[in-house]
C-alpha positions as CSV (number, residue, x, y, z in Angstrom):
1,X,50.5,-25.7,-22.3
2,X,49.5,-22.3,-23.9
3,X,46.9,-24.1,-26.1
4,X,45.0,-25.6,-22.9
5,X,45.3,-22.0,-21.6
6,X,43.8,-20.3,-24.6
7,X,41.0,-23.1,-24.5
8,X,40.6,-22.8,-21.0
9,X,40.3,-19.1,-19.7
10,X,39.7,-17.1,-23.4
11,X,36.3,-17.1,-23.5
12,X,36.0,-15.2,-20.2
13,X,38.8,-13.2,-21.2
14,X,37.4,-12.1,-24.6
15,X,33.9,-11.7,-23.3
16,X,35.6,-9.4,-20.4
17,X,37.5,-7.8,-23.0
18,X,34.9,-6.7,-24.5
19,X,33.4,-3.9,-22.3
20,X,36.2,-3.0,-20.6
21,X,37.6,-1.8,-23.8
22,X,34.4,0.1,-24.9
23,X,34.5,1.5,-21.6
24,X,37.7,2.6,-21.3
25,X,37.5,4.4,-24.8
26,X,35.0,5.9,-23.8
27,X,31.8,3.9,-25.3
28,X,28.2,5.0,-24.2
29,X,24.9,2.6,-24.0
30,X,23.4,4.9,-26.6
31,X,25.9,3.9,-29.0
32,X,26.5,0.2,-27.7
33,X,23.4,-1.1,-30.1
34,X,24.9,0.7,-33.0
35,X,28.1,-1.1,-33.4
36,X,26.5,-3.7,-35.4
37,X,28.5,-6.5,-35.4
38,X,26.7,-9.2,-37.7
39,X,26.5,-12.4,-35.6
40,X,28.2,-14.3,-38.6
41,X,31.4,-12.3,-37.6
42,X,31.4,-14.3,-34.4
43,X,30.5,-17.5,-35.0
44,X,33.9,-18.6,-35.4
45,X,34.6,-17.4,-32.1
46,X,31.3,-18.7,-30.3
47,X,31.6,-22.3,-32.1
48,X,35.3,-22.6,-30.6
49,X,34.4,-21.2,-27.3
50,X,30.9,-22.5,-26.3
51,X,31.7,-25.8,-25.5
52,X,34.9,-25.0,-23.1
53,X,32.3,-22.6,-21.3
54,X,30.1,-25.3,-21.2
55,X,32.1,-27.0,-18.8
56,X,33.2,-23.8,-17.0
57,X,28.8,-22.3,-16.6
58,X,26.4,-25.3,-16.7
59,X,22.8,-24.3,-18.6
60,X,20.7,-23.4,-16.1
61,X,17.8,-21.1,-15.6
62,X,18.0,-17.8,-13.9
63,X,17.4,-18.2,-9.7
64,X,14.0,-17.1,-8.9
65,X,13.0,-15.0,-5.4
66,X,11.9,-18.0,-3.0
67,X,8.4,-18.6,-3.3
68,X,6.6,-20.5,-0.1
69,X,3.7,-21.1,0.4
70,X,1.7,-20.5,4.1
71,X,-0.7,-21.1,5.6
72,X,-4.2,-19.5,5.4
73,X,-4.2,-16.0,7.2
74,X,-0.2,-16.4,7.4
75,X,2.1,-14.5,5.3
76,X,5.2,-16.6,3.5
77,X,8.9,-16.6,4.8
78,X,10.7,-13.3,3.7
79,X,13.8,-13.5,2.5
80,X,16.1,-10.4,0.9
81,X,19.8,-10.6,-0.9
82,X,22.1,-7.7,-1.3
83,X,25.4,-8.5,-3.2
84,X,28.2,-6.1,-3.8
85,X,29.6,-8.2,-6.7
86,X,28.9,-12.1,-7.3
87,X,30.5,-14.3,-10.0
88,X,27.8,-17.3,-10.8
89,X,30.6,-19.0,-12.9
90,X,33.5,-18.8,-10.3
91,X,31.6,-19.2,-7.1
92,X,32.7,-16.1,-5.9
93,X,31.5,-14.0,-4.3
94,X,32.5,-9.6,-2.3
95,X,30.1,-8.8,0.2
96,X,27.0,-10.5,-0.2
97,X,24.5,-10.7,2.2
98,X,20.8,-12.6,3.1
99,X,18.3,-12.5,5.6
100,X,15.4,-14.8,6.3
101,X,12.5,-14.8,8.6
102,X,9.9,-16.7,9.1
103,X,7.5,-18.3,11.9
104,X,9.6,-18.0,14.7
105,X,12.7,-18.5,13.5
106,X,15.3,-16.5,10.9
107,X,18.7,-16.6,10.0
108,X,21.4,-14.0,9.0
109,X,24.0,-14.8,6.4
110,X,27.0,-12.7,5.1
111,X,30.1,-13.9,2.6
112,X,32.3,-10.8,3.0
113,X,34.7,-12.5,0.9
114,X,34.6,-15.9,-1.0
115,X,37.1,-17.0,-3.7
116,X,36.0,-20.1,-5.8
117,X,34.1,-21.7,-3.5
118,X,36.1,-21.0,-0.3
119,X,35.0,-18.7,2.1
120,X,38.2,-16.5,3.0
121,X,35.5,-14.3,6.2
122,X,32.3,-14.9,6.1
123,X,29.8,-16.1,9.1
124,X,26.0,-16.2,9.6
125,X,23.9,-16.3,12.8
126,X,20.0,-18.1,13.2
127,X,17.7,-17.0,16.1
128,X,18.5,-16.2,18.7
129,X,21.7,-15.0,18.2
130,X,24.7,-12.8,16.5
131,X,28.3,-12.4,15.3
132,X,30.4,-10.4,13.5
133,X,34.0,-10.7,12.0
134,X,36.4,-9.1,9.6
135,X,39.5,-10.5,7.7
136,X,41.7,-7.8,8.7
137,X,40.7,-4.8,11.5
138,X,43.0,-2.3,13.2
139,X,42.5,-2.4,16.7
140,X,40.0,-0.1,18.5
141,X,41.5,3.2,19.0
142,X,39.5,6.5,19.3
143,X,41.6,7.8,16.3
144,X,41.7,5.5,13.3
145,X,38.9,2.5,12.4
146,X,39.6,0.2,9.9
147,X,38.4,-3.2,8.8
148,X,38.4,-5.2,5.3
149,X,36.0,-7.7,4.3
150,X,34.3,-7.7,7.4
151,X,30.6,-8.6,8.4
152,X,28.4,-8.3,11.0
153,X,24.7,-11.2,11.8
154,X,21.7,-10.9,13.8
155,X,18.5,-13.0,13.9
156,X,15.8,-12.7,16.0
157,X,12.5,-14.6,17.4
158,X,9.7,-13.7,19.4
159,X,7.3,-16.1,19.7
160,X,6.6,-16.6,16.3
161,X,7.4,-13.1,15.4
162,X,11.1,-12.8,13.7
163,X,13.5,-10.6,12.2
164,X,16.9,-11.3,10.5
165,X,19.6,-8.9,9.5
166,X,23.1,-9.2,7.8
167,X,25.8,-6.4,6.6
168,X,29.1,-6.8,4.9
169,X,31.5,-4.5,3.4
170,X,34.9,-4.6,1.7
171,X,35.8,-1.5,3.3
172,X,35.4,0.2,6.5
173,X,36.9,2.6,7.6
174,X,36.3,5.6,10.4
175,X,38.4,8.8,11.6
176,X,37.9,9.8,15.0
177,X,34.9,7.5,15.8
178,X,33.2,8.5,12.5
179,X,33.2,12.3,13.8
180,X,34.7,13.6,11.1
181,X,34.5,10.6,8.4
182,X,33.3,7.3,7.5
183,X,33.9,5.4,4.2
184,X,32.4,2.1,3.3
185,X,33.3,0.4,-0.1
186,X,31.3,-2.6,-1.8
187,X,28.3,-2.0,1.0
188,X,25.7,-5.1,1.0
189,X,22.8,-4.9,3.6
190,X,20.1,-7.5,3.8
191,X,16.6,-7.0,6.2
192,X,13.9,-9.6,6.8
193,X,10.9,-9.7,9.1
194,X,7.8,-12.2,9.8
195,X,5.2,-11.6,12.4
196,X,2.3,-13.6,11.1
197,X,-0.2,-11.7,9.2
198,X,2.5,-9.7,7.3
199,X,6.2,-10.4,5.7
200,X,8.7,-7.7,4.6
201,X,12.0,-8.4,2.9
202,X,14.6,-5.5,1.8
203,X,17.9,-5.2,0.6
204,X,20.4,-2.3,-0.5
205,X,24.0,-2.3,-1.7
206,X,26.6,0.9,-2.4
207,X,29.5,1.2,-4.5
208,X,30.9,3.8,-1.7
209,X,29.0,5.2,1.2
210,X,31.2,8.3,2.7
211,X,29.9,10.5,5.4
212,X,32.1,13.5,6.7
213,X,31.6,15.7,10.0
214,X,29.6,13.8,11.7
215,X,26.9,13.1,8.8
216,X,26.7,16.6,8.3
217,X,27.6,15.9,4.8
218,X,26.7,12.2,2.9
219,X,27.9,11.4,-0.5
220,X,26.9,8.0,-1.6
221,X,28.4,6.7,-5.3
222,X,26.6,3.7,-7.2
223,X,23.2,2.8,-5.2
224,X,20.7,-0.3,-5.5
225,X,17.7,-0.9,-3.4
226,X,15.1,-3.4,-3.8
227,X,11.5,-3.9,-1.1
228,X,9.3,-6.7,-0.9
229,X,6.5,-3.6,-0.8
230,X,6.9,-2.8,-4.6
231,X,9.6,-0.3,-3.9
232,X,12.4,-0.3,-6.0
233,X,15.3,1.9,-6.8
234,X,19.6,2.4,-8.8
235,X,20.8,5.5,-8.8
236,X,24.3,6.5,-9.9
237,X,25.0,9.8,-7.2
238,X,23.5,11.0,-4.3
239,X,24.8,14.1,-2.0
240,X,22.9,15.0,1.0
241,X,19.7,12.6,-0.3
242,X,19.6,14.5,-3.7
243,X,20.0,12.3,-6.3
244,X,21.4,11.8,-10.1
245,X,20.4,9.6,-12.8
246,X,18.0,7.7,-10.8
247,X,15.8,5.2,-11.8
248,X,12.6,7.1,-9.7
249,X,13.6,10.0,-12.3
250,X,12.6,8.4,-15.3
251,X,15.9,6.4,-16.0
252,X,15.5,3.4,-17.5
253,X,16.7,-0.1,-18.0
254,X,19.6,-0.4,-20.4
255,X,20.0,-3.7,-21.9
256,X,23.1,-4.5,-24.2
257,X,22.8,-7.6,-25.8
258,X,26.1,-9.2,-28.5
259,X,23.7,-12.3,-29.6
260,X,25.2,-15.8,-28.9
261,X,27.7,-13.8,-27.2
262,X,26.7,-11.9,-23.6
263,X,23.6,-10.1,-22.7
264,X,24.0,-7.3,-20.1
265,X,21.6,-5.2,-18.4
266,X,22.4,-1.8,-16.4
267,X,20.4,0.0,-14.3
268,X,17.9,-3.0,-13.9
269,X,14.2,-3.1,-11.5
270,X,11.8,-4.9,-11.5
271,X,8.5,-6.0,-9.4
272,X,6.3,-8.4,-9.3
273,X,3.5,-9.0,-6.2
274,X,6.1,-9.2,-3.2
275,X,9.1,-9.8,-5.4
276,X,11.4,-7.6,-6.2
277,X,15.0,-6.6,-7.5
278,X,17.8,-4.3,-8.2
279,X,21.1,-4.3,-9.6
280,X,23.6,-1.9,-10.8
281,X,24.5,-4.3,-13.9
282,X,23.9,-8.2,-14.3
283,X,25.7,-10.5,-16.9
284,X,24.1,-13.6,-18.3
285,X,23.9,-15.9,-21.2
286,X,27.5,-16.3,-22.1
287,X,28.5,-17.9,-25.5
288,X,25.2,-19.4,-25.4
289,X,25.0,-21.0,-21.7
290,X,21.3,-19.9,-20.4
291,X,22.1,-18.5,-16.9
292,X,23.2,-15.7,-14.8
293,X,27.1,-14.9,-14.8
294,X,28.0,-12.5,-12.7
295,X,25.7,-9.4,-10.6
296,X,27.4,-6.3,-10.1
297,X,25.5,-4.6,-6.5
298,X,22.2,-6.6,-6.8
299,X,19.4,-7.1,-4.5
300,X,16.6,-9.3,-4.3
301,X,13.2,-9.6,-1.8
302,X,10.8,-11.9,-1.1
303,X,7.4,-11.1,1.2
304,X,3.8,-10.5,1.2
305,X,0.5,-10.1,3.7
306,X,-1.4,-13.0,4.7
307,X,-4.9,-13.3,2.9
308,X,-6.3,-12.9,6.0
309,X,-6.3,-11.9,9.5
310,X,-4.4,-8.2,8.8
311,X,-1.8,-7.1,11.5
312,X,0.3,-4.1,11.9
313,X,2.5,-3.7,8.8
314,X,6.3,-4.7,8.7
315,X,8.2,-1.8,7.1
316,X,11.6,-1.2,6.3
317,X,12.0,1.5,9.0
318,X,10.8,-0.6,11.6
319,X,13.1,-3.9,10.6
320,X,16.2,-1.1,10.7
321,X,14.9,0.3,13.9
322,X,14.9,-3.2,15.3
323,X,18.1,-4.1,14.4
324,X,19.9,-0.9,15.1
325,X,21.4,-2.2,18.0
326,X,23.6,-4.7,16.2
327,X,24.1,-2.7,13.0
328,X,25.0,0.8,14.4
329,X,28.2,1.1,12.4
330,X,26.5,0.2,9.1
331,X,24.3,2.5,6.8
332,X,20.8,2.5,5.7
333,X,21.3,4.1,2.6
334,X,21.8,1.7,-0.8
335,X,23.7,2.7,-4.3
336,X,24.2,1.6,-7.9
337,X,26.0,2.6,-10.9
338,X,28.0,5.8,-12.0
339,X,27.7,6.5,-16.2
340,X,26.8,3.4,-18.5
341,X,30.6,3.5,-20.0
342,X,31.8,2.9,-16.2
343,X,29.4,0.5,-15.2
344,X,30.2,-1.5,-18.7
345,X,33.5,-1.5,-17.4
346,X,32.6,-2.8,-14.1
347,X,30.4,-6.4,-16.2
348,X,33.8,-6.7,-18.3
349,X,36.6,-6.0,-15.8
350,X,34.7,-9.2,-13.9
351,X,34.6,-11.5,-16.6
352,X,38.2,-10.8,-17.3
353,X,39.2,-11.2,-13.5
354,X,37.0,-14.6,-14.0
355,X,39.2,-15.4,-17.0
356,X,42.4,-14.5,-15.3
357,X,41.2,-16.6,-12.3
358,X,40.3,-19.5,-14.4
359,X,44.1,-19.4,-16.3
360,X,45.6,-18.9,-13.0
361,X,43.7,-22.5,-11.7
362,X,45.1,-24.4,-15.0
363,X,48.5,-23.1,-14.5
364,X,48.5,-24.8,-11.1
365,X,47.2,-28.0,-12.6
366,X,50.2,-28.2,-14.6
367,X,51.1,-31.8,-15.2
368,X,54.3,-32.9,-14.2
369,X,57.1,-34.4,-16.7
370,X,57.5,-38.1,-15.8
371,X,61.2,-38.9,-15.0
């Protein structure tokens, strides 16, 4: 029994292992290249692993932004993904969110919580129309607000003009009708809009989003925003809209790459036309499985003008303003990642939560002793 376990669930736990450790002692991306490990040292491990993980992360390429194409003098569907955390390998999934619009229809989507393929609150809503839930709230009372994994829909459609939006959160919470505080934890927000001659898609995701009398002061911790308009954005710290280590400052990408092992990126943008993306920190490529693994606050958008016939433009301010009516209680802002030794922590605390998932599923598959 312990052997299947070991076969099973170590190569999560070992590739989890690994930067948590560094991160809890204290390890930095500057000297993450510099350990040095020959890749010799680890083929024994990666030649006893891969093919287990094999089975547990199928080879497959990395998902691409949706690309449609429309009509002459239309502009494609728009589409936009923010994700608090998202385990490819486990079908898992903390506050993720989507939006879609297109010609006269969209769609909202949240997954405030999924656990290996079951979704534990979740809900999404397709024009005309909108929901909301939570797994656990406190009733409404003018003192004390507090919800966990909860998640609010909308989608709209006018004429053939449309706009989708979708917001989920781990946390909630609000003291004396958000007058003196609000706190959201694991924040994902997701905006689309269509209205013919233009599409616009944006997303945004925060580690923690806290506001105190009456948004007189804002402090938002771990920060990632990605816009179908080229705009794109992590940032570790922000107080009052001043911001530290932000990508818009001049920092970078840093990628961290054991080879045949796990390649992980932190503070990650990119753009490309009307496609664009954020995250905090990605994982891919484990033990030598092509593919994403897990995506620690990530966002993705989709959306571009028509070739011809130009029309007012479709901008983020006007899809929030739009749908302020159904997302009142959630927050513009977006966040990403603290210090690189943290965020390391974050990639390798999943994988070992994956690995510790994955042991917990073969312990229940125990077989039974025949009488």
């Amino acid at each position: 029994m312990f052997k299947r376990l070991l076969v099973t669930a170590g190569p999560l736990l070992v590739a989890g292992a690994v930067p948590a450790a560094l991160s809890l002692g204290g390890a930095s991306a500057a000297t993450m290249p510099s350990v040095g490990m020959p890749t010799s040292a680890l083929a024994p491990v990666t030649n006893l692993l891969s093919s287990t993980v094999a089975s547990l992360l199928p080879a497959s390429h990395p998902a691409a932004a949706p690309h449609i194409v429309a009509p002459a003098g239309h502009a494609p569907v728009s589409h936009a993904t923010g994700n608090g955390l998202k385990l490819n390998v486990l079908d898992t999934c903390i506050s993720c969110t989507s939006a879609t619009a297109g010609e006269g229809s969209s769609m909202g989507e949240s997954h405030a919580l999924r656990l290996l393929g079951n979704d534990i609150s979740a809900g999404a809503a397709s024009s005309n129309g909108a929901n909301s839930g939570a797994l656990l709230a406190v009733p409404a009372n003018p003192l004390l607000g507090l919800a966990l994994a909860d998640w609010m829909n909308q989608a709209q459609a006018m004429g053939i003009d449309s706009l989708a939006h979708a917001r989920s959160a781990l946390v909630d919470a609000s003291i004396a009708n958000g007058q003196v505080a609000t706190l959201a934890v694991l924040e994902g927000m997701s905006n689309a809009a269509w209205n013919g001659s233009v599409s616009h898609g944006d997303g945004a995701t925060n580690g923690a989003d806290l506001t105190l009398l009456n948004g007189g002061i804002g402090v938002i911790l771990l920060h990632s925003e990605s816009s179908s308009n080229g705009s794109q954005m992590v940032y570790v710290l922000s107080l009052n809209g001043s911001k530290v280590l932000a990508t818009d400052q001049g920092v970078g990408s840093i990628p961290i790459s054991i080879p045949g092992v796990i390649d992980i990126d932190l503070l990650q943008t990119g753009a490309d036309g009307g496609l664009g993306s954020a995250a905090l920190g990605t994982v891919a490529d484990l033990l030598g499985n092509t593919g994403p693994v897990a995506g620690v606050l990530s966002t993705d958008s989709a959306g571009s003008t028509a070739v011809a016939a130009p029309g007012a433009p479709v901008t983020t301010a006007a899809v929030h303003h739009a749908v302020a009516s159904a997302s009142s209680g959630s927050r513009a802002a977006a966040l990403t990642t603290p210090m690189t030794g943290a965020a390391i922590g974050m990639a390798g605390f999943a994988l070992l939560f994956s690995g510790i998932s994955v042991a917990m599923a073969a312990l229940g598959r125990r077989p039974r002793r025949q009488a």
